[in-house]
DRENBA-123228 format. One line per field, with one value per residue (C-alpha): residue in three letters; x, y, z. Coordinates in nm, 2 decimals, padded with zeros to 4 digits. Layout:
BEGIN
code <- (ALA,...)
east <- (X,...)
north <- (Y,...)
up <- (Z,...)
! end
This chain:
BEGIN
code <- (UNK,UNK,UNK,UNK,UNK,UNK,UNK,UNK,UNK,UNK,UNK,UNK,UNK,UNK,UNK,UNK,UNK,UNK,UNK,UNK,UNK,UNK,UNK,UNK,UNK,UNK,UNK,UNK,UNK,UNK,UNK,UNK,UNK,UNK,UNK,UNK,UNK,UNK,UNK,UNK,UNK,UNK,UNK,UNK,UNK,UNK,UNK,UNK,UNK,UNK,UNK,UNK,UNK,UNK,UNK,UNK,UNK,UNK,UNK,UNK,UNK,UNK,UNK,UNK,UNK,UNK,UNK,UNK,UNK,UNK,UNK,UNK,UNK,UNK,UNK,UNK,UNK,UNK,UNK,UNK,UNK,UNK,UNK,UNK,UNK,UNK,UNK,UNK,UNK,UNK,UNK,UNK,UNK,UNK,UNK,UNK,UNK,UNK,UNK,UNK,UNK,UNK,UNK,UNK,UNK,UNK,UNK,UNK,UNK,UNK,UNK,UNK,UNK,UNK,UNK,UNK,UNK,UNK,UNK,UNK,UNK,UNK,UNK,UNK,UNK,UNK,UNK,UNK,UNK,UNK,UNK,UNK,UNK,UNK,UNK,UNK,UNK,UNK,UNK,UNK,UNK,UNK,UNK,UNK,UNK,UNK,UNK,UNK,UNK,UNK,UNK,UNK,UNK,UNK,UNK,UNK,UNK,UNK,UNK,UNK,UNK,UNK,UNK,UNK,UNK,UNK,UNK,UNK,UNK,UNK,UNK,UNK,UNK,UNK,UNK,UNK,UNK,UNK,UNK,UNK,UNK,UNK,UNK,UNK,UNK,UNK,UNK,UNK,UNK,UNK,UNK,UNK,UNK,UNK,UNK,UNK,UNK,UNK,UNK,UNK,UNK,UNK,UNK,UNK,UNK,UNK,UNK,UNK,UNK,UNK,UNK,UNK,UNK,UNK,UNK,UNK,UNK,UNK,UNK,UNK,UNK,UNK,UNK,UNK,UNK,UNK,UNK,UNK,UNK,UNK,UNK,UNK,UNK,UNK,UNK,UNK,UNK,UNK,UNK,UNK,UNK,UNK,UNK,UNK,UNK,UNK,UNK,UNK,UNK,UNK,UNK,UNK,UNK,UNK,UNK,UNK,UNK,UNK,UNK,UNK,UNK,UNK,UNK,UNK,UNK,UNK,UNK,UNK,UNK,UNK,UNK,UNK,UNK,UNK,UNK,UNK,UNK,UNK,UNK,UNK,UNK,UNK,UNK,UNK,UNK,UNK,UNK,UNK,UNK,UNK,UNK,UNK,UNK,UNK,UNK,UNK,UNK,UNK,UNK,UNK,UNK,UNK,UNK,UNK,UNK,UNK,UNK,UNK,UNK,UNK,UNK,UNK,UNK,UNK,UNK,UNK,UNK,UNK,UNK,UNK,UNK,UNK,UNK,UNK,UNK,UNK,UNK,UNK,UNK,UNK,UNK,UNK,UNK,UNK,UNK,UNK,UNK,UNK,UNK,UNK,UNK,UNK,UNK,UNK,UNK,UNK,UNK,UNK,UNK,UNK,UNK,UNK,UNK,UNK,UNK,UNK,UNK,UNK,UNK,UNK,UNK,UNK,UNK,UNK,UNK,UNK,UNK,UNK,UNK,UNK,UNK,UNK,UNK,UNK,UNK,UNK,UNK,UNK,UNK,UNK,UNK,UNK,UNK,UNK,UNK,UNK,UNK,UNK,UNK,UNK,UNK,UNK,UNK,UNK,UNK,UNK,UNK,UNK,UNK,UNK,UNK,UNK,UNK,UNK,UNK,UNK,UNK,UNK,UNK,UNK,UNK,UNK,UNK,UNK,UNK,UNK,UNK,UNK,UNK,UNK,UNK,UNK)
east <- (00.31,-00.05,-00.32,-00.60,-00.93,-00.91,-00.63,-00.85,-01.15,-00.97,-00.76,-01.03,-01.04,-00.67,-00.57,-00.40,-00.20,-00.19,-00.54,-00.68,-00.59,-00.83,-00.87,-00.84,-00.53,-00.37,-00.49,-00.38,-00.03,00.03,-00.07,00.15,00.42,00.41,00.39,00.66,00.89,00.80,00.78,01.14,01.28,01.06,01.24,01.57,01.58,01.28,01.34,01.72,01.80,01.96,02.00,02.17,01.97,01.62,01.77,01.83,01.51,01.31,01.47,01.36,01.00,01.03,01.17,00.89,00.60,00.71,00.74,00.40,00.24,00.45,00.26,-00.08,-00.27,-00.48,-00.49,-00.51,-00.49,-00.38,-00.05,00.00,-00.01,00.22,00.46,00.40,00.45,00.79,00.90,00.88,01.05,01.35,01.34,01.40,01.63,01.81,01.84,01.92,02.22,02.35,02.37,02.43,02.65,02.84,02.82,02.66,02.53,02.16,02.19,02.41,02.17,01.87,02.01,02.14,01.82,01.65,01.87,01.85,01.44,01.52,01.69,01.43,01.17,01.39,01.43,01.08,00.95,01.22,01.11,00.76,00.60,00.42,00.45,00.08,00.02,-00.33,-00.13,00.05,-00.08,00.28,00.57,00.82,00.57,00.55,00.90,00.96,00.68,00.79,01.16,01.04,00.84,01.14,01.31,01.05,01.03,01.41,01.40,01.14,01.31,01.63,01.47,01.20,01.55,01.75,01.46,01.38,01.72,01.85,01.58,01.47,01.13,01.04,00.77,00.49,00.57,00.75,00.35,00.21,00.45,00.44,00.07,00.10,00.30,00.06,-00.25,-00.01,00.03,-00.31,-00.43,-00.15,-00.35,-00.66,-00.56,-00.44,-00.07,00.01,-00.10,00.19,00.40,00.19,00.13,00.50,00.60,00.26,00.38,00.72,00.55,00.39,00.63,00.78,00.44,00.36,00.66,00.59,00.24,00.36,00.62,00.38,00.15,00.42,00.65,00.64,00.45,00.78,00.91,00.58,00.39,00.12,00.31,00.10,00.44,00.50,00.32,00.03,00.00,00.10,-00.19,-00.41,-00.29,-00.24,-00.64,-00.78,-00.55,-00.71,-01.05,-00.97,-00.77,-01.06,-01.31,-01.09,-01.04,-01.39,-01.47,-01.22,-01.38,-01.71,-01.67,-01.24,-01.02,-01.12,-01.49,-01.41,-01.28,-01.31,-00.94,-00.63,-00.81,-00.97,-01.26,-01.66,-01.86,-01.86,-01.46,-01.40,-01.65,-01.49,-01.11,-01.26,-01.38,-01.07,-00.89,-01.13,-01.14,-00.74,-00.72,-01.04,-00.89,-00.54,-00.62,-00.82,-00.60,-00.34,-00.59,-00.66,-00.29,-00.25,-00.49,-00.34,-00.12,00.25,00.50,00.78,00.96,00.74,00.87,01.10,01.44,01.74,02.04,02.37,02.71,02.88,03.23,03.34,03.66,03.78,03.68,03.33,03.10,02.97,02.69,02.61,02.23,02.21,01.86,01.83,01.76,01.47,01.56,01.88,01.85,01.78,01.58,01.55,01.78,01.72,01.60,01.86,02.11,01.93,01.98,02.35,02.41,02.29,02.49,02.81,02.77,02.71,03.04,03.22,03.13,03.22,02.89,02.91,02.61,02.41,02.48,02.46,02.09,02.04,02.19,01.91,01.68,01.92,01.92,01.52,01.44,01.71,01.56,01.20,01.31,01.45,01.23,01.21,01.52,01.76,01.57,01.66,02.01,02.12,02.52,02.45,02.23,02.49,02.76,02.55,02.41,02.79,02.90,02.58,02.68,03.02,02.88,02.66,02.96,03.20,02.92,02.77,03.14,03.24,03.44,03.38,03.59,03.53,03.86,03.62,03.29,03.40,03.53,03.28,03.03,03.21,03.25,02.89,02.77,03.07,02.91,02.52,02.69,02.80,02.53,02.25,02.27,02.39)
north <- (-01.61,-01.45,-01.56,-01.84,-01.76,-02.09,-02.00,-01.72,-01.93,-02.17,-01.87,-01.76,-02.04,-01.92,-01.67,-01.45,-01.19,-00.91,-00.72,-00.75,-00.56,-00.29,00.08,00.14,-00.04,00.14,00.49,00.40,00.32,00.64,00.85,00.65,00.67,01.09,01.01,00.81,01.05,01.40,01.21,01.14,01.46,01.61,01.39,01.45,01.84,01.99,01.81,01.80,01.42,01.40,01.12,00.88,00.88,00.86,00.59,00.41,00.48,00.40,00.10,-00.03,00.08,-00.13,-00.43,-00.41,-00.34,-00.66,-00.87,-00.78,-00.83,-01.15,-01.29,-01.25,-01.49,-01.30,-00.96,-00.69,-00.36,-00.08,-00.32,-00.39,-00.03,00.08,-00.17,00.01,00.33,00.24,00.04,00.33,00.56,00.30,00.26,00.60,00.61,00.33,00.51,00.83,00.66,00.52,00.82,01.14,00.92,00.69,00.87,00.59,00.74,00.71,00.51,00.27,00.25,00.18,-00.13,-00.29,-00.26,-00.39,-00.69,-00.69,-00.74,-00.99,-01.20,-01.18,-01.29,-01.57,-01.70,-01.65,-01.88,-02.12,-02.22,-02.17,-02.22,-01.88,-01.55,-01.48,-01.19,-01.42,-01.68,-01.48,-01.72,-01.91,-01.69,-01.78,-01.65,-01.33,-01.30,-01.26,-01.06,-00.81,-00.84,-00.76,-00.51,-00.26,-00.35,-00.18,00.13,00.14,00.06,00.34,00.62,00.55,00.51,00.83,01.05,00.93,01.02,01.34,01.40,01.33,01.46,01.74,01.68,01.83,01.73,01.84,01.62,01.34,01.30,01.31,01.07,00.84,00.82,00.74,00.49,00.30,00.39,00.21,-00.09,-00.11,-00.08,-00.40,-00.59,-00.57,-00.68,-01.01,-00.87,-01.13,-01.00,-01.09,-00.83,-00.61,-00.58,-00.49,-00.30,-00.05,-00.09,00.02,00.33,00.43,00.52,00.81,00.91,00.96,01.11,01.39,01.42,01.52,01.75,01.94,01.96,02.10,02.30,02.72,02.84,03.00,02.63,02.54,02.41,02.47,02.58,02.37,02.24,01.92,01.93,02.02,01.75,01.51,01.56,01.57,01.23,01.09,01.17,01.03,00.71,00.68,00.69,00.42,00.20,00.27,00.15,-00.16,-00.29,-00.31,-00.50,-00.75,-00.78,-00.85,-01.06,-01.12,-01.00,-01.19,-01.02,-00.69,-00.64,-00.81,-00.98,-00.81,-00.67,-00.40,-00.37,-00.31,-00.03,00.06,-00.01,00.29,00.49,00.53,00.52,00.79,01.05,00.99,01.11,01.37,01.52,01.54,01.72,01.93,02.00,02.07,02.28,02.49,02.55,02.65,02.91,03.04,03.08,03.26,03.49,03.61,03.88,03.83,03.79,03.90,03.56,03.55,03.83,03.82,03.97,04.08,03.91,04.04,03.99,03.97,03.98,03.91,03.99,03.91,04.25,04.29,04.26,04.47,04.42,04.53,04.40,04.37,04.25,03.88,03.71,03.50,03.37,03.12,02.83,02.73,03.04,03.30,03.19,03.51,03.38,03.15,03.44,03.65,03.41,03.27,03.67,03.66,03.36,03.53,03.86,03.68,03.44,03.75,03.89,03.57,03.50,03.10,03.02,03.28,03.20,02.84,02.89,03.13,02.82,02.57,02.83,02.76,02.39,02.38,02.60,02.42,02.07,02.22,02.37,02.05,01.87,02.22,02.29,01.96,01.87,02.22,02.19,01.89,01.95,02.30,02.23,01.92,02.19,02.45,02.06,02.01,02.37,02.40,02.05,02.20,02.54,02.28,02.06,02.38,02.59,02.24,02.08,02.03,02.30,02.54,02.81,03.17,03.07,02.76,02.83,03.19,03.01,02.76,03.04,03.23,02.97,02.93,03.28,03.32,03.00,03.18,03.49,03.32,03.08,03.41,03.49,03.18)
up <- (-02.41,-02.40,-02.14,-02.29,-02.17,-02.02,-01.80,-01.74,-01.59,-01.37,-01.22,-01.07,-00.76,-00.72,-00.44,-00.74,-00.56,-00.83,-00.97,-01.26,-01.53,-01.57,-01.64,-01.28,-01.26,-01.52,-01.41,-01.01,-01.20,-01.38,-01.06,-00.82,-01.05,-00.98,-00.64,-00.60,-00.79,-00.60,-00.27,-00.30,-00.43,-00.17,00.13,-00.11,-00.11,00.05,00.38,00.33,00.36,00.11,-00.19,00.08,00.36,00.13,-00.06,00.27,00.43,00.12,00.09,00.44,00.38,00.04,00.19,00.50,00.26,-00.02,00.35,00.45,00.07,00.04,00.35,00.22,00.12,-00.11,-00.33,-00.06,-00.27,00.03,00.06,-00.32,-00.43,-00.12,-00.27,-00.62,-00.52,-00.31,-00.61,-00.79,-00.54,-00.52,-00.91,-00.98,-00.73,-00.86,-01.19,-01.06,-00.88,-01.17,-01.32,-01.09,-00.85,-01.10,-01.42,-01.61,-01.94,-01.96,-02.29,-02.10,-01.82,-02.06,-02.23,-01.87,-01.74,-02.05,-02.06,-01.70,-01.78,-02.07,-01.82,-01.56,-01.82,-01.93,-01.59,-01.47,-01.77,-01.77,-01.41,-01.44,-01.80,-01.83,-01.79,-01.75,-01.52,-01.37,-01.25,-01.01,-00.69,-00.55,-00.38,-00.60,-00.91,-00.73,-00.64,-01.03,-01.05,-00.80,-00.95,-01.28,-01.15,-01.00,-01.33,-01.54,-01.31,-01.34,-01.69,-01.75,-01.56,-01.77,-02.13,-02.00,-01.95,-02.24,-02.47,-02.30,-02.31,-02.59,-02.80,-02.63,-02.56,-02.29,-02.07,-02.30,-02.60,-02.39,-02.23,-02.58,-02.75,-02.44,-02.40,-02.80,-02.76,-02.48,-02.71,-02.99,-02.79,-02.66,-03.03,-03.14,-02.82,-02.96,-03.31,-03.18,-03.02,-02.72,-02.35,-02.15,-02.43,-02.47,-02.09,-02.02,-02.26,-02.11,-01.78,-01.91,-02.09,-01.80,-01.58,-01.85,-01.92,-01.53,-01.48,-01.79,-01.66,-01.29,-01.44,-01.65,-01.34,-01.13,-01.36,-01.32,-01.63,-01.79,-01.86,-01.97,-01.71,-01.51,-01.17,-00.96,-00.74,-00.61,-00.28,-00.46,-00.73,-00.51,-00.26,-00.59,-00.73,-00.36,-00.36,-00.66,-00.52,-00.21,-00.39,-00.64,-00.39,-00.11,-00.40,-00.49,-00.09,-00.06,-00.45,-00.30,00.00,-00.12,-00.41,-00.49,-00.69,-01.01,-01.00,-01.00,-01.36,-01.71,-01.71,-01.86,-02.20,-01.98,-01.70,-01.67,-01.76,-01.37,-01.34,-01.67,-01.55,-01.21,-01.38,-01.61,-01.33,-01.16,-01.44,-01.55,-01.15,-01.20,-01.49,-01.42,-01.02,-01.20,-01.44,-01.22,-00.94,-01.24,-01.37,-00.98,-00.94,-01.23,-01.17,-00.82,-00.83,-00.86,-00.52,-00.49,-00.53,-00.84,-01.02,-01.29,-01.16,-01.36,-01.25,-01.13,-01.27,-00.94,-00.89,-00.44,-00.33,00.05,00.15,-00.04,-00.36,-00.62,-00.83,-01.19,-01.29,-01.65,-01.85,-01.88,-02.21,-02.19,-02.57,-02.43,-02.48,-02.08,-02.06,-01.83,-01.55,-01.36,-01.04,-01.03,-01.07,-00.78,-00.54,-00.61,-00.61,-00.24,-00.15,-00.24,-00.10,00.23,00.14,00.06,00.43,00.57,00.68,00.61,00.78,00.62,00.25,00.36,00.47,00.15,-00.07,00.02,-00.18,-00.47,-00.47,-00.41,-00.69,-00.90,-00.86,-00.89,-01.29,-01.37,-01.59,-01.78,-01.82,-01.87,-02.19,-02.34,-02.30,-02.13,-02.18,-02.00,-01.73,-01.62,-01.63,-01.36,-01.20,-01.06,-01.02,-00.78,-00.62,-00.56,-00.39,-00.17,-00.05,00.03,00.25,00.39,00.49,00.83,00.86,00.60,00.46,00.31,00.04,-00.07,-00.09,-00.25,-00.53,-00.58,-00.58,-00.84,-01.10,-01.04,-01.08,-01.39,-01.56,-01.56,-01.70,-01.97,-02.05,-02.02,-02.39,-02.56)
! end
């Protein structure tokens, strides 16, 4: 299954349709694999399409941007690393619908998709004799390709959670056993491990490691990160992208796609140099901004805030505030508390389209804390996941009622109580 040097060689006449495999490839991976997740959560929550209509509109962006690179006679990198970037918008997707739609366990999820990969692999060999990532120059080769391509992001995003989750890692050591793990397997490949494996498995590894990169980039510095938020990363990674891709477009131009780089074991000294500043300007930018931001003064969304035991009745609510207890095991789930205290004191005045403006707030900063707080206590956070999906549907329905929404609100607010402290 690896690629002979000889395979190598006469490649290079071939209009491949994939780059070489070279330290830019792999850092352009691991950055569009952040982009791809906060660009959809951002569509998602922030912009308030919801999971249904961003699955649907991503979808049609991915099926118009494989039609375009399947039409090409040639590597073109702007439309290959779109297609990455919507694979892995529609690969997480795919995962995340599998599991927060149809309640597939992310175990179970993890072993479809790898069998799911097994079998593309199979197939893709069985009908073509290799699986060599050079040889990528017919459609049908690049139809597996791409096919086994969304299976890896899927794939990645499932194993990524059920690790996460299961063993608590958090962000901070899921990066540092993920990157590991691709050191690992670059370290079997250069001790004689086949290319074609040790090339997928990476490419599976990456998309976890993006993922815990872009988390501990944009996670508030009480869950361990270094509050950058998701707009800002994004436009971060989105520039170092357009750098490298900008640089790529015009190698191809002038001399093809098999000049550029050294073949899949790794590119030129100009090719690691640039992959290497590209890095380095991310982590130097990142950390920088972090350090700016934490030297500005607190606002007042910043602050920590006790929160409120609240109990609403049809007439009113009263409010006790209490000290949070930072040592749970979710944390301090203070600002949470503030705000679902605000939603039901405007429920409790019947003012439904007040608390339902007040709840997007709630759902915003809720799917911003996520990567901080599922891996602390998953069972918990899935508990408050549906009670706040059930305060959603009853102030968002079509005809909303006070009776509803005041009860959804309250098992919300009773279930913080009594997590704040356990």
């Amino acid at each position: 299954m690896s690629v002979t040097a000889d395979r190598l060689v006469s490649t290079r006449g071939w209009q491949t349709k994939v780059p070489a495999i070279t330290a830019t490839f792999w850092v352009i991976k691991v950055l569009s694999t952040t982009i791809g997740e906060t660009f959809a959560d951002y569509l998602t929550v922030n912009v308030g399409l919801g999971p249904a209509v961003t699955d649907a509109i991503m979808f049609a962006l991915l099926v118009t941007a494989l039609v375009v690179q399947l039409r090409t006679r040639s590597y073109t990198p702007w439309i290959y690393w779109l297609c990455v970037v919507l694979v892995s918008i529609f690969g997480t997707q795919l995962t995340d619908f599998f599991t927060d739609t149809l309640g597939v366990p992310l175990a179970l999820s993890t072993a479809v998709f790898s069998v799911t990969l097994v079998v593309v692999f199979a197939i893709w060999y069985r009908q073509e004799g290799t699986l060599a990532i050079a040889s990528i120059n017919t459609r049908r080769r690049e139809g597996f390709y791409w096919a086994a391509i969304l299976t890896t992001f899927a794939l990645g995003t499932a194993a990524g959670d059920f690790a996460t989750e299961a063993l608590n890692l958090g962000f901070r050591n899921g990066a540092l056993i993920f990157g590991g793990l691709i050191l690992a397997t670059w370290i079997a490949l250069r001790l004689g491990a086949g290319q074609v494996l040790t090339f997928w498995i990476a490419y599976v590894l990456t998309r976890p490691l993006g993922a815990s990169l872009g988390d501990l980039l944009t996670q508030d510095k009480d869950l361990g990160g270094l509050a950058l938020g998701a707009s800002a990363t994004s436009l971060l990674f989105l520039a170092a992208i357009v750098v490298l891709v900008v640089r790529e477009q015009l190698l191809v131009n002038r001399h093809g796609v098999a000049e550029k780089g050294a073949g899949p074991r790794g590119g030129n000294g100009q090719d690691f140099a640039w992959a290497g500043t590209a890095a380095l300007a991310v982590a130097v930018v990142g950390f920088g901004l972090s350090m700016a931001q934490g030297s500005q003064p607190a606002t007042d969304t910043q602050a920590d805030v006790a929160p409120a035991t609240v109990t609403a009745g049809a007439s009113g609510a009263s409010t006790a505030a209490r000290q949070p207890h930072p040592t749970t095991k979710l944390g301090n789930l203070s600002k949470f508390a503030v705000i679902v205290a605000d939603v039901q004191a405007k429920v409790a005045k019947n003012d439904l389209a007040g608390a339902k403006t007040r709840v997007k707030d709630l759902e915003v900063a809720w799917d911003d804390a996520e990567a901080g707080l599922k891996p602390r206590d998953a069972t918990k956070w899935h508990q408050l996941d549906d009670q706040i999906d059930a305060v959603l549907t009853a102030l968002r329905a079509s005809n909303p009622t006070q009776a509803d929404s005041a009860s959804a609100v309250t098992s919300l607010m009773n279930t913080l109580n009594t997590f704040d402290g356990v």
